[in-house]
C-alpha positions as CSV (number, residue, x, y, z in Angstrom):
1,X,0.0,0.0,0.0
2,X,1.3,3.3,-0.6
3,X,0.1,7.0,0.2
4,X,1.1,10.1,-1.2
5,X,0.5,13.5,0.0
6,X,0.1,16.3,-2.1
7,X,4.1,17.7,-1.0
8,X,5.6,14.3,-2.4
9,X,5.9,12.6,0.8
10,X,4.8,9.1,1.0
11,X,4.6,6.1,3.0
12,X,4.9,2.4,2.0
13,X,3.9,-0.5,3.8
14,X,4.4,-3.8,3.1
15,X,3.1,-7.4,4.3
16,X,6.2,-9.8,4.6
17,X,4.3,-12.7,6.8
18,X,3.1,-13.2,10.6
19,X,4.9,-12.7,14.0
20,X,4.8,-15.8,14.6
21,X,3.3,-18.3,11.7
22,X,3.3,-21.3,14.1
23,X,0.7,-19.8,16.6
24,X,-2.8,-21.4,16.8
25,X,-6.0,-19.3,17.7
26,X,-8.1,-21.5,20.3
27,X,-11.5,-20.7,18.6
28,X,-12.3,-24.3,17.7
29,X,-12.5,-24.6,21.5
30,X,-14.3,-21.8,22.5
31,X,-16.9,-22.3,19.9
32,X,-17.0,-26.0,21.7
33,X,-17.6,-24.3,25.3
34,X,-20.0,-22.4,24.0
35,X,-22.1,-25.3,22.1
36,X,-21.3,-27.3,25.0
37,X,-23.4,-24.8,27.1
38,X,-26.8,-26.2,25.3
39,X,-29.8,-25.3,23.8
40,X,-30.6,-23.2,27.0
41,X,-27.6,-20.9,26.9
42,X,-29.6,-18.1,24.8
43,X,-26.0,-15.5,24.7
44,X,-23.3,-15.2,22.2
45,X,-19.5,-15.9,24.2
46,X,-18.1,-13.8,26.3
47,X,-16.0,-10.9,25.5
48,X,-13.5,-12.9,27.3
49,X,-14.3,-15.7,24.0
50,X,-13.8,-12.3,21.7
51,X,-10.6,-11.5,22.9
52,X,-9.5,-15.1,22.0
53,X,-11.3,-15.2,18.8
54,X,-9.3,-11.7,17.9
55,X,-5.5,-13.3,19.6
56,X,-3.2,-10.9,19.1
57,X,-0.4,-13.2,18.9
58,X,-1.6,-15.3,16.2
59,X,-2.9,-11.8,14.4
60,X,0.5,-9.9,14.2
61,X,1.8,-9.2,11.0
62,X,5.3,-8.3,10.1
63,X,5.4,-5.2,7.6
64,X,7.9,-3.8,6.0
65,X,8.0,0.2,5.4
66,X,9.5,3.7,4.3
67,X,8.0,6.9,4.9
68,X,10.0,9.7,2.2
69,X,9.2,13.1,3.4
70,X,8.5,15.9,1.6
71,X,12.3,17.2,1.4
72,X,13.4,13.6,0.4
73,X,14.6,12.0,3.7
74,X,13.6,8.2,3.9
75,X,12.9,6.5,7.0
76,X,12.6,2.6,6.7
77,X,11.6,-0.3,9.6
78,X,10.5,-3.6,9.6
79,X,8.3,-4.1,12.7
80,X,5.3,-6.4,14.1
81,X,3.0,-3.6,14.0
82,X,-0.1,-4.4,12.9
83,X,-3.2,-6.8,13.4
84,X,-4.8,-8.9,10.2
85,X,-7.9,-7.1,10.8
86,X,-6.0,-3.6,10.9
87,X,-4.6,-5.0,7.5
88,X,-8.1,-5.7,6.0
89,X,-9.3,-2.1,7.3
90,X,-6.6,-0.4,5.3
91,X,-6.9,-2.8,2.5
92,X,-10.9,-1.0,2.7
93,X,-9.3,2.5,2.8
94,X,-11.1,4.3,-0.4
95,X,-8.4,5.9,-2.4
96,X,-8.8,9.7,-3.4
């Protein structure tokens, strides 16, 4: 994804792969609990079961960036700084 300002500065972001790619989200078993709970249990999970279902851990993503500014210095960094649904949000972002 890139964005461009109207001075020429710009940032970049790439996806280069999960945090960690071996992590497993638990929400086969949560979803279990919660059928589990029977016919009689009339509420979705928990926010507790959310916070699971949205594991931050399993959710990172590693991205890759550089921001130029608008008198040409570049700034580059590779960090885990953002969440798969953060990623689908920008991914939404309408471009002008």
């Amino acid at each position: 994804m890139r964005l461009r300002s109207t001075d020429g500065a710009s940032v970049e972001l790439h996806i280069t792969g999960h945090e960690f790619p071996d992590h497993r989200v638990p929400v086969v078993e949560v979803a279990l609990n919660w059928l589990r709970a029977g016919p009689t249990a009339s509420q979705l999970p928990n926010a507790d079961a959310e916070d699971l279902l949205r594991d931050w851990d399993a959710n990172w993503l590693q991205v890759s960036g550089s921001i130029t500014l608008a008198d040409g210095r570049i700034w580059a960094f590779e960090d885990p700084c953002l969440a798969t649904w953060q990623a689908r949000e920008l991914a939404e972002f309408p471009e002008r």
